[in-house]
Kinemage of the C-alpha trace (Angstrom):
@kinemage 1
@onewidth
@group {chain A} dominant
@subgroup {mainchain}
@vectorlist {calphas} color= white
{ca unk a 1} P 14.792 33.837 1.169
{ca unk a 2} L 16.158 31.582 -1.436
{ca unk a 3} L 19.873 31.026 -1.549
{ca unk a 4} L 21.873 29.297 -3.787
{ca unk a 5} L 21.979 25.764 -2.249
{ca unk a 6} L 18.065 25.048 -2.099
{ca unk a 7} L 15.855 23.528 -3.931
{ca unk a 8} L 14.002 25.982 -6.702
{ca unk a 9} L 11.122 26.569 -6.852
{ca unk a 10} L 10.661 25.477 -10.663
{ca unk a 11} L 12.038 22.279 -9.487
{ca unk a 12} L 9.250 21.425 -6.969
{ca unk a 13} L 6.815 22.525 -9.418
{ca unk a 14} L 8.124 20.178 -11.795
{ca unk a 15} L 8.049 17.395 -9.480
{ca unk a 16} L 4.406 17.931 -9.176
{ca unk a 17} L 3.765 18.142 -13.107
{ca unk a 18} L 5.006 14.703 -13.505
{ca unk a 19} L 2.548 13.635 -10.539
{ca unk a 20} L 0.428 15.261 -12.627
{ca unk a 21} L 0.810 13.318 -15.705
{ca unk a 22} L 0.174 9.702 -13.548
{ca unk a 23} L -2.815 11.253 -12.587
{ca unk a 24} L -3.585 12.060 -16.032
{ca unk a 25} L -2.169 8.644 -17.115
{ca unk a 26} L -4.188 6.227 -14.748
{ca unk a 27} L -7.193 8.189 -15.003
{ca unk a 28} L -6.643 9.296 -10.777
{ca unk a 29} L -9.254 12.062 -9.486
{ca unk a 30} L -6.072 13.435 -7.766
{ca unk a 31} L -3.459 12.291 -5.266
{ca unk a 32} L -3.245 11.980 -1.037
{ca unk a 33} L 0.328 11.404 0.647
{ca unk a 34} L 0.890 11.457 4.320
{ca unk a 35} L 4.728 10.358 4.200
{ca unk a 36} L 6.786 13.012 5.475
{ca unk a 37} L 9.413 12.644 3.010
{ca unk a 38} L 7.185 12.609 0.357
{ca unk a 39} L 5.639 16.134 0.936
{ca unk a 40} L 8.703 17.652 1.682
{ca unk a 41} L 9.679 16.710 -1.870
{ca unk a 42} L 6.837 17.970 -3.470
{ca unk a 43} L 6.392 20.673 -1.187
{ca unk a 44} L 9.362 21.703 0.509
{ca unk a 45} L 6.891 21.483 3.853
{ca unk a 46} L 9.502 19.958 6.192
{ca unk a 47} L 7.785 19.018 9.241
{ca unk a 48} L 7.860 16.640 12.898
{ca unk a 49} L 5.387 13.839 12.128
{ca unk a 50} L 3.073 12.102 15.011
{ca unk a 51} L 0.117 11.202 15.796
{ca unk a 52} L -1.545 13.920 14.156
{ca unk a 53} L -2.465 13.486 10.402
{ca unk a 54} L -0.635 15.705 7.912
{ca unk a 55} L -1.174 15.040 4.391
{ca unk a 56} L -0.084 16.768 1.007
{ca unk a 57} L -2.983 16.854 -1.444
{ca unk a 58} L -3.017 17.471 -5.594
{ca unk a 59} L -6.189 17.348 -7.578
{ca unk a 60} L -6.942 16.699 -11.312
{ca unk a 61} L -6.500 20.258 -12.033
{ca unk a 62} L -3.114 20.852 -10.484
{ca unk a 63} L -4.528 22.304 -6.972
{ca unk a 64} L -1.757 21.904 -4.354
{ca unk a 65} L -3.265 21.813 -0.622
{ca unk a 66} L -1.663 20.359 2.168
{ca unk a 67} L -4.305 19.037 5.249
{ca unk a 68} L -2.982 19.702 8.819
{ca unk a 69} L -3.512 20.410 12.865
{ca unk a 70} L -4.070 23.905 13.730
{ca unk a 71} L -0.787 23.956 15.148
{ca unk a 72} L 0.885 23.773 11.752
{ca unk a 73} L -0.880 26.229 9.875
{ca unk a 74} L 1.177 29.622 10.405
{ca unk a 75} L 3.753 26.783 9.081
{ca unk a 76} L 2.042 25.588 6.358
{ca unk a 77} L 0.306 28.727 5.084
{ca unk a 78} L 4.447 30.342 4.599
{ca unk a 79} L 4.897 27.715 2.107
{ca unk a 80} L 4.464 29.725 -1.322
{ca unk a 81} L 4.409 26.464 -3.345
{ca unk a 82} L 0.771 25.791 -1.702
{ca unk a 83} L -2.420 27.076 -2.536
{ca unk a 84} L -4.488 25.869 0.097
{ca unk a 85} L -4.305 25.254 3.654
{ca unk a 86} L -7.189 23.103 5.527
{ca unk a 87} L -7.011 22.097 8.829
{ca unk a 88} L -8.841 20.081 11.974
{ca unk a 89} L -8.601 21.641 15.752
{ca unk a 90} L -6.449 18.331 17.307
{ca unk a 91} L -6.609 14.855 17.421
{ca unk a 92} L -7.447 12.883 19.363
{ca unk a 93} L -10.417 15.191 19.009
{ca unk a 94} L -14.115 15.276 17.666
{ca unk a 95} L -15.078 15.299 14.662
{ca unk a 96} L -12.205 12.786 14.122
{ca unk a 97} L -9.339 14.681 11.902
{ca unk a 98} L -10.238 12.150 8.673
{ca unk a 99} L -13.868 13.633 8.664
{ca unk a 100} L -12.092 16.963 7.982
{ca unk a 101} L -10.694 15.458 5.334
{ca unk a 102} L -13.081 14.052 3.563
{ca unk a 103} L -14.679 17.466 3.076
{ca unk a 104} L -11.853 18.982 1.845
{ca unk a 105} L -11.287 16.049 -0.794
{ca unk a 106} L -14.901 15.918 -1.880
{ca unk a 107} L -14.521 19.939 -2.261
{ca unk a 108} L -11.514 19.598 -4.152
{ca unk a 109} L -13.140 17.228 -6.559
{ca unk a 110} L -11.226 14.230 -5.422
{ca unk a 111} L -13.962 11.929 -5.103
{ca unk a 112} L -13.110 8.892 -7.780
{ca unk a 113} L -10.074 6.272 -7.807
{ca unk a 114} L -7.143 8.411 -4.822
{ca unk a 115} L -3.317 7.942 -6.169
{ca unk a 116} L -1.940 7.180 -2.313
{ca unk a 117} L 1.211 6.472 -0.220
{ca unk a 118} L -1.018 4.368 2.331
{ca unk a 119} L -4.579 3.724 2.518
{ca unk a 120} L -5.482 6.526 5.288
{ca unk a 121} L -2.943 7.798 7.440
{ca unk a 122} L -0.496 4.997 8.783
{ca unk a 123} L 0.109 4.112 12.109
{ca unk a 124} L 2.185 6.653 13.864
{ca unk a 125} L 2.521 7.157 17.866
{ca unk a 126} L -0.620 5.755 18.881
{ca unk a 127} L -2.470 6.815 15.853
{ca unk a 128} L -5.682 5.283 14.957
{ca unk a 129} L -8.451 6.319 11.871
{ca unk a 130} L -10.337 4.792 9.271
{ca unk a 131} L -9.189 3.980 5.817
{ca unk a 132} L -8.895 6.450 3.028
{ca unk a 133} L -10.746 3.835 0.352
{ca unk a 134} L -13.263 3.401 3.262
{ca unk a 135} L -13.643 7.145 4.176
{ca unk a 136} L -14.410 7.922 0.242
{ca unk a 137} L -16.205 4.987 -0.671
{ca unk a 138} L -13.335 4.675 -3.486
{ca unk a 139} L -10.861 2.885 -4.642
{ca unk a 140} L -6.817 3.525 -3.519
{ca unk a 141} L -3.900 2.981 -5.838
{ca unk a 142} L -0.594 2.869 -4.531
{ca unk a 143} L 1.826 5.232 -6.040
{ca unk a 144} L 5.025 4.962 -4.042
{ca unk a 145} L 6.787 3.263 -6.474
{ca unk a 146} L 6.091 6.055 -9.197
{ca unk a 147} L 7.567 8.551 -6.085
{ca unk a 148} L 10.958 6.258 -5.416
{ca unk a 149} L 11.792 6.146 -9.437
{ca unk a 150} L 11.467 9.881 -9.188
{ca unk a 151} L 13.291 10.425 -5.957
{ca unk a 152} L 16.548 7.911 -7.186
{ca unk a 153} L 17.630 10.293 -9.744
{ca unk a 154} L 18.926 13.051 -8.096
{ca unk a 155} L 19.436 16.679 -10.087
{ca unk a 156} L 22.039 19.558 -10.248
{ca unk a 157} L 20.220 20.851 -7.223
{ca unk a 158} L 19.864 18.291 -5.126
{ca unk a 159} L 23.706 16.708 -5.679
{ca unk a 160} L 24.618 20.482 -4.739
{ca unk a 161} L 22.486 19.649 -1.106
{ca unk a 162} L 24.522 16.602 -0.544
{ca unk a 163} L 27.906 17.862 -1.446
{ca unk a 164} L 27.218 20.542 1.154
{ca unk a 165} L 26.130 18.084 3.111
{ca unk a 166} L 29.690 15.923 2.562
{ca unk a 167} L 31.595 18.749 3.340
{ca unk a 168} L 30.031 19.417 6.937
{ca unk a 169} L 30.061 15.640 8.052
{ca unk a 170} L 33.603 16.006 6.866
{ca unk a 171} L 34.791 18.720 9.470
{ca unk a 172} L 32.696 16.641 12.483
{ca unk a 173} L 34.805 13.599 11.653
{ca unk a 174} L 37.760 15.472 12.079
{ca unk a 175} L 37.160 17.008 15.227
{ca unk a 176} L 36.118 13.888 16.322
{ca unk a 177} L 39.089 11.939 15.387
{ca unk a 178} L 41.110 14.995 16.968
{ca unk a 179} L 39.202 14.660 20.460
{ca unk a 180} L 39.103 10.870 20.674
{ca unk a 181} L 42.000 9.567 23.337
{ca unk a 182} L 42.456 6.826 25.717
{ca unk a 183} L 40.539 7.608 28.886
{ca unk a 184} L 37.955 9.662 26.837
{ca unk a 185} L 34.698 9.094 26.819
{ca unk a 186} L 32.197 8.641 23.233
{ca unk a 187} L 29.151 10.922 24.522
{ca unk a 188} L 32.096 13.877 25.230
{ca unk a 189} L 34.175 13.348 22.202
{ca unk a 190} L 30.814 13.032 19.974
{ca unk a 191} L 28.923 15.526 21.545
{ca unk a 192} L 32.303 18.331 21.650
{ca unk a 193} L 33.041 17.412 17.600
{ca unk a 194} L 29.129 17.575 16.925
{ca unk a 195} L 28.761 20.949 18.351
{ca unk a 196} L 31.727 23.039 17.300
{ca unk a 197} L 31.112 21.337 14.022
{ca unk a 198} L 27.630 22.730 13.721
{ca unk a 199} L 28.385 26.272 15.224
{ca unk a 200} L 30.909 26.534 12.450
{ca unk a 201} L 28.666 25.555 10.196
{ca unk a 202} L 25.614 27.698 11.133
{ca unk a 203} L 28.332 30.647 11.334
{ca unk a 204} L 29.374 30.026 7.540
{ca unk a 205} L 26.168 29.275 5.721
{ca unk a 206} L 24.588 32.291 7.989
{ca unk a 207} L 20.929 31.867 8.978
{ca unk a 208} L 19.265 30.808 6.020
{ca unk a 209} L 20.931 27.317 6.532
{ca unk a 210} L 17.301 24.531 7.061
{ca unk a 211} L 18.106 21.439 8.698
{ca unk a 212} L 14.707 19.774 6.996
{ca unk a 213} L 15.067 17.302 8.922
{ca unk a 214} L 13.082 15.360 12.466
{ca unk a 215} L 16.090 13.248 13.392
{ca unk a 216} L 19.112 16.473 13.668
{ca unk a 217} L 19.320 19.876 13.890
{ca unk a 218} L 23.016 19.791 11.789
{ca unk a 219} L 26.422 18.590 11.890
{ca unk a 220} L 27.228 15.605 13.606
{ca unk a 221} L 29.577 12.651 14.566
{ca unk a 222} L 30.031 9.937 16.066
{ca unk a 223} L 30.546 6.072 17.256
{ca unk a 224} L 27.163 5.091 17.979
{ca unk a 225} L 28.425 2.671 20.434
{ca unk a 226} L 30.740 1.038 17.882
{ca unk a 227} L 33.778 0.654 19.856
{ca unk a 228} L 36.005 -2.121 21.041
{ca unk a 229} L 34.038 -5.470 20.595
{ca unk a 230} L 31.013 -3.520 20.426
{ca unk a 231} L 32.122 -2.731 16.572
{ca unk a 232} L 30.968 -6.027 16.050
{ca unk a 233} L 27.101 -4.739 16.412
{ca unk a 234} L 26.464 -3.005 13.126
{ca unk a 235} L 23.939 -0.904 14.139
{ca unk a 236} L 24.777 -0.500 18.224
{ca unk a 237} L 23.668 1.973 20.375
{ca unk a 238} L 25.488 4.881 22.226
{ca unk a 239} L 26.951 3.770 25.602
{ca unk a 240} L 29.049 6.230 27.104
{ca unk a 241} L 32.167 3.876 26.460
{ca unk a 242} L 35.763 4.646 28.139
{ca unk a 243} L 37.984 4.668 25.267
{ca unk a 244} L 40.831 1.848 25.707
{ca unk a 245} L 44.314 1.170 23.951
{ca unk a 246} L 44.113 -1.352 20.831
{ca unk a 247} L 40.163 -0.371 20.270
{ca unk a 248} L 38.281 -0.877 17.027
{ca unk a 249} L 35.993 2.089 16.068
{ca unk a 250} L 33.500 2.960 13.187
{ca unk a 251} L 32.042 6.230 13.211
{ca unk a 252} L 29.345 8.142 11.484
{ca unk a 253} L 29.245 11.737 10.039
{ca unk a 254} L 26.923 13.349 8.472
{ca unk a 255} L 24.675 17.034 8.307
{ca unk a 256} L 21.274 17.566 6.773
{ca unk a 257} L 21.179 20.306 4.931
{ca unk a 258} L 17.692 21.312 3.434
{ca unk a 259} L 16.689 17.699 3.957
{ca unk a 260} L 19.408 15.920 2.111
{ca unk a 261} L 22.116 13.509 3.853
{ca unk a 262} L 25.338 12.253 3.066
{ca unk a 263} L 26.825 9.296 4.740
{ca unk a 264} L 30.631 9.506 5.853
{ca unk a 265} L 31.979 6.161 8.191
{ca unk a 266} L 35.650 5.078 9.074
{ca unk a 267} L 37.049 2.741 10.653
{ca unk a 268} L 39.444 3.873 13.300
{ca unk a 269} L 42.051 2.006 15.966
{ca unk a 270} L 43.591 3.075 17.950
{ca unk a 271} L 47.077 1.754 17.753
{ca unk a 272} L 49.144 0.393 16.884
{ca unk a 273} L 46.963 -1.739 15.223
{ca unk a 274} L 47.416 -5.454 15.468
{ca unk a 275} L 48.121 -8.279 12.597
{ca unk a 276} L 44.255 -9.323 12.839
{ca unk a 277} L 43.072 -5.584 12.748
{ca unk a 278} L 45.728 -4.999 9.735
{ca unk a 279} L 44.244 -7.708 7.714
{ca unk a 280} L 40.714 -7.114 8.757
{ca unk a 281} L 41.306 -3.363 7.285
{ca unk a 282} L 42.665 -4.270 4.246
{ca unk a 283} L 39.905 -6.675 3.015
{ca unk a 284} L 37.268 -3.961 4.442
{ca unk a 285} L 38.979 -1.565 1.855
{ca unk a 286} L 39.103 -4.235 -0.778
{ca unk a 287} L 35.862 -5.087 -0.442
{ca unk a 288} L 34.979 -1.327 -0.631
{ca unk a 289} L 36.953 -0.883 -3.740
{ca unk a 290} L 34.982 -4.236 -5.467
{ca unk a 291} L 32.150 -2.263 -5.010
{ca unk a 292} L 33.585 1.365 -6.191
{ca unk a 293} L 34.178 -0.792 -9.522
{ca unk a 294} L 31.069 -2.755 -9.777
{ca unk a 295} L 28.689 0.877 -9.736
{ca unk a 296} L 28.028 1.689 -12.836
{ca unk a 297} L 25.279 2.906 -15.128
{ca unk a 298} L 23.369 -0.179 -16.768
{ca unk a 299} L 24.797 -2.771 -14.022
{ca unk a 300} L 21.718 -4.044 -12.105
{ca unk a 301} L 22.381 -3.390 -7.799
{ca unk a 302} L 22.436 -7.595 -7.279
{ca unk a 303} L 25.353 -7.437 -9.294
{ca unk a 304} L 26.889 -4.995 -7.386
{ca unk a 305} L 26.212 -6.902 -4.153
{ca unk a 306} L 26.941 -10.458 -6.100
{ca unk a 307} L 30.479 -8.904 -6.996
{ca unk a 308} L 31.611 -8.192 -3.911
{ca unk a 309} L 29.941 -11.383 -2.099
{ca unk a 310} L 32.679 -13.160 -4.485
{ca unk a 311} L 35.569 -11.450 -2.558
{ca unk a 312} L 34.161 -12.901 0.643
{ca unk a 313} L 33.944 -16.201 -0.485
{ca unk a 314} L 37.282 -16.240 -2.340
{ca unk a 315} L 38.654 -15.111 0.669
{ca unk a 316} L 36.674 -16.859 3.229
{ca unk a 317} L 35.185 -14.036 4.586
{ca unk a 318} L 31.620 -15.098 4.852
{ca unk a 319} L 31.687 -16.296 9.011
{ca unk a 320} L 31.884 -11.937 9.357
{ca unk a 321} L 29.323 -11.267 6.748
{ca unk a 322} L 26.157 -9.351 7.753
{ca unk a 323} L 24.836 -7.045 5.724
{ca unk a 324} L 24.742 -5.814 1.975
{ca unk a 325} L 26.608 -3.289 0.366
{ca unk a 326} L 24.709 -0.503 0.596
{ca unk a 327} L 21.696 1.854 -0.424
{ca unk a 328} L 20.751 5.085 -1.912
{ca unk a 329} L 20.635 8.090 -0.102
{ca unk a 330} L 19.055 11.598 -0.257
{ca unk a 331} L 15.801 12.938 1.318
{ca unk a 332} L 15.946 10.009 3.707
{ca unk a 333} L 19.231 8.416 5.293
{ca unk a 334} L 17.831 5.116 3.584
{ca unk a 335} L 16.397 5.529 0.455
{ca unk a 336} L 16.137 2.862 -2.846
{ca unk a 337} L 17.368 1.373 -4.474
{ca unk a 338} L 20.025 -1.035 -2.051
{ca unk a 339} L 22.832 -2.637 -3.717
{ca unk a 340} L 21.748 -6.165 -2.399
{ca unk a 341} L 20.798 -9.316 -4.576
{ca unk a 342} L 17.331 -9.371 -3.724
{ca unk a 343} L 17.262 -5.819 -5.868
{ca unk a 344} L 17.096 -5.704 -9.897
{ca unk a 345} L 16.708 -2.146 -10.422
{ca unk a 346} L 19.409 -1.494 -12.663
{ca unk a 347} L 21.571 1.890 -11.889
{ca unk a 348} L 21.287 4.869 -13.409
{ca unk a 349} L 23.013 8.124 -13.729
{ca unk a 350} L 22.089 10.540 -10.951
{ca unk a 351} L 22.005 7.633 -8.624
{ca unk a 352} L 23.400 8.664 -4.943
{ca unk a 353} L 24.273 5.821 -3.056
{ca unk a 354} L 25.937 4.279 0.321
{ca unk a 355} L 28.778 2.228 0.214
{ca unk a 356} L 29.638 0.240 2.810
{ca unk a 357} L 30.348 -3.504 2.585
{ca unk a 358} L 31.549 -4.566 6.000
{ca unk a 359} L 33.392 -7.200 8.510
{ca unk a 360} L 32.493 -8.225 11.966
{ca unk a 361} L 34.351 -10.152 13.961
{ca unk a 362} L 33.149 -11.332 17.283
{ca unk a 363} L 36.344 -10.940 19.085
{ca unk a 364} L 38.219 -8.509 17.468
{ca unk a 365} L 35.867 -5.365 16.320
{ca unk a 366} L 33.515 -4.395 13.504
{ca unk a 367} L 35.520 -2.915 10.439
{ca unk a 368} L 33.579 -0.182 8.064
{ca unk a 369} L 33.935 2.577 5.650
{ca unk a 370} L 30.935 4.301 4.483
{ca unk a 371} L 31.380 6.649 1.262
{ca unk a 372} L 28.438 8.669 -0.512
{ca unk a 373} L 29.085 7.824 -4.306
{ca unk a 374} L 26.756 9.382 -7.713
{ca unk a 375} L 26.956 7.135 -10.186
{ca unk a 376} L 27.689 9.344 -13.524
{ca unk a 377} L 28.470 8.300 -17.328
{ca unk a 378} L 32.020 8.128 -17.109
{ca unk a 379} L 34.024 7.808 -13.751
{ca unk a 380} L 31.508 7.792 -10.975
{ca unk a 381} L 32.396 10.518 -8.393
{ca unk a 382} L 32.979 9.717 -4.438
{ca unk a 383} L 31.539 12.628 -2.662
{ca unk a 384} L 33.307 11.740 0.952
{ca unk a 385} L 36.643 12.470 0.748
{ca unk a 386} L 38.085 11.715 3.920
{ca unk a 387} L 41.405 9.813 4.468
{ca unk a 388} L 40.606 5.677 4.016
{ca unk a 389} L 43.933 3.955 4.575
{ca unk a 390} L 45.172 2.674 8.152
{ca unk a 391} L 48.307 5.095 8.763
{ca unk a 392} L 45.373 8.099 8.774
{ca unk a 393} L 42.908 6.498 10.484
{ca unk a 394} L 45.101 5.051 13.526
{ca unk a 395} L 45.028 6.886 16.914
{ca unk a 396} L 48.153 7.605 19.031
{ca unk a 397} L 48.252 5.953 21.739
């Protein structure tokens, strides 16, 4: 059933007539990727990977086939946008599941120089098989970075995905900043916010909704362990922590909706907040707003992150330095291009991207607000539209 926040159909189709043209281009006999992300943009085939090879497969002549376990092929064969479905019994198993494959590529007609992700399918859970080049007796070209240029530009569709995707991560933050109190505890303030969050969710969009996705099944929020000192650790883990007067938290919202993410973080404290947590906060949010200036179309990402670097050095902000500003997000919660120095791509319109410069002090608490931003041709637009300043974003006490 298609509804009228998906992905169409002509879009994926499109998507594969420009993989077409490369293969055209560099002369390819066709094209083998095993990345999960990468068929489900092609393909719309979302899908758990492990161990067991899955693959998405395009000849010279435009055949679409997609190479899988018996277990997925009910699941693969209700995918209209493929035309052929071949598949091995299990692995680990005899004949080994590559053998299958090279069958099905030699039938197809994919026999000379193979457009891939990764040479054969890459480790994954214990996985172990021969090379693709070494399989075929060809030669393997890496395409990914033909697949990433496509992926950065986001269309009307998929910007749709990830607004609907803003707008869900937005309700879980608010339930969770409603639920969090002193004496509370993160895994029942994250998990109550997460799941009334969803079930509203699931009740609005109705049935059709697709989370797309192997890490969540929807809406969700939460601290992630970043609380008191602990929001030092920019990417902690969950530990059941006791909420306490005068704590430091940054949380994470989000929802996948067909596939796509947004990213929504705060910093919260809850207060009153003290003269070192005040002036922590405000450079966070000038730092934040550097970056909201430095994003625009034609402006290469190290600028972006060289921009607001200067803000830490002219205010001697280094010592609490750790990361860069941010990265593009869509299909995957990390995607490229990353607004660091050591990347030149310059930014386009249709960009989606992260940002989140941040502060972490030892002693006092990590202090970070995520946004999900689209760089367009005039004002760039901030998706996330949850409160940012202190007074909205302190906790009674």
């Amino acid at each position: 059933m298609e509804t009228s926040i998906s992905i169409p159909i002509e879009e994926y189709s499109q998507r594969v007539d420009r993989m077409l043209e490369l293969i055209q281009a560099e002369k390819l006999s066709g094209v083998v990727l095993f990345d999960n992300h990468y068929i489900l943009y092609f393909t719309g085939f979302a899908f758990i990977p492990t161990e067991r090879p899955i693959a998405f497969v395009l000849n010279a002549s435009g055949e679409r086939a997609l190479f899988v376990p018996r277990l997925e092929v009910e699941h693969a064969e209700a995918n209209s946008l493929i035309q052929r479905v071949d598949h091995y019994l299990e692995y680990p198993y005899q004949p080994h599941p590559m053998m299958i494959m090279k069958d099905m590529l030699m039938d197809m007609g994919i026999t000379g120089d193979i457009g891939v992700d990764s040479d054969g399918y890459p480790w994954m859970l214990g996985y172990r098989g021969p090379d693709l080049s070494e399989l075929m007796g060809c030669k393997t070209s890496k395409i990914t970075g033909f697949i990433e240029d496509q992926m950065m530009l986001k269309s009307e569709s998929e910007l749709a995905l990830i607004r609907e995707s803003v707008k869900w991560g937005h309700l879980a933050h608010v339930l969770l900043q409603r639920y969090t109190r002193i004496g509370a505890t993160e895994t029942e303030v994250s998990q109550r916010a997460s799941q009334e969050a969803n079930l509203i969710m699931l009740d609005t969009i109705g049935p059709v909704y697709r989370a797309q996705s192997p890490f969540s099944d929807g809406a969700g929020a939460g601290y992630r362990g970043q609380i008191g000192r602990n929001a030092a650790i920019p990417h902690a883990l969950a530990n059941n922590i006791i909420f306490q007067a005068g704590d430091v938290l940054v949380t994470g919202a989000g929802a996948p909706v067909w596939g796509y993410n947004s990213e929504l973080e705060r910093t919260m404290i809850i207060g009153p907040a003290s003269d070192d947590q005040k002036r922590m906060f405000d450079h966070m949010a000038a730092l934040q707003d550097t970056a909201f200036s430095a994003i625009r179309p034609g402006v290469k990402c190290s600028d972006v992150d060289r921009a607001v670097r200067s803000y830490y050095e002219d205010n001697d902000l280094m010592d609490f330095w750790k990361h860069h500003v941010g990265h593009a997000i869509g299909l995957r919660y990390h995607e490229a291009p990353f607004l660091d120095v050591g990347d030149e791509t310059e930014i386009q319109t249709g960009m989606v991207f992260t940002v989140e410069p941040g502060l972490y002090v030892p002693e006092l608490g990590g202090f970070r607000h995520s946004d999900t931003v689209v760089v367009t041709e005039d004002e760039n637009e901030i998706l996330t539209y949850y409160p940012r300043d202190l007074e909205s974003l302190t906790i009674a006490v």
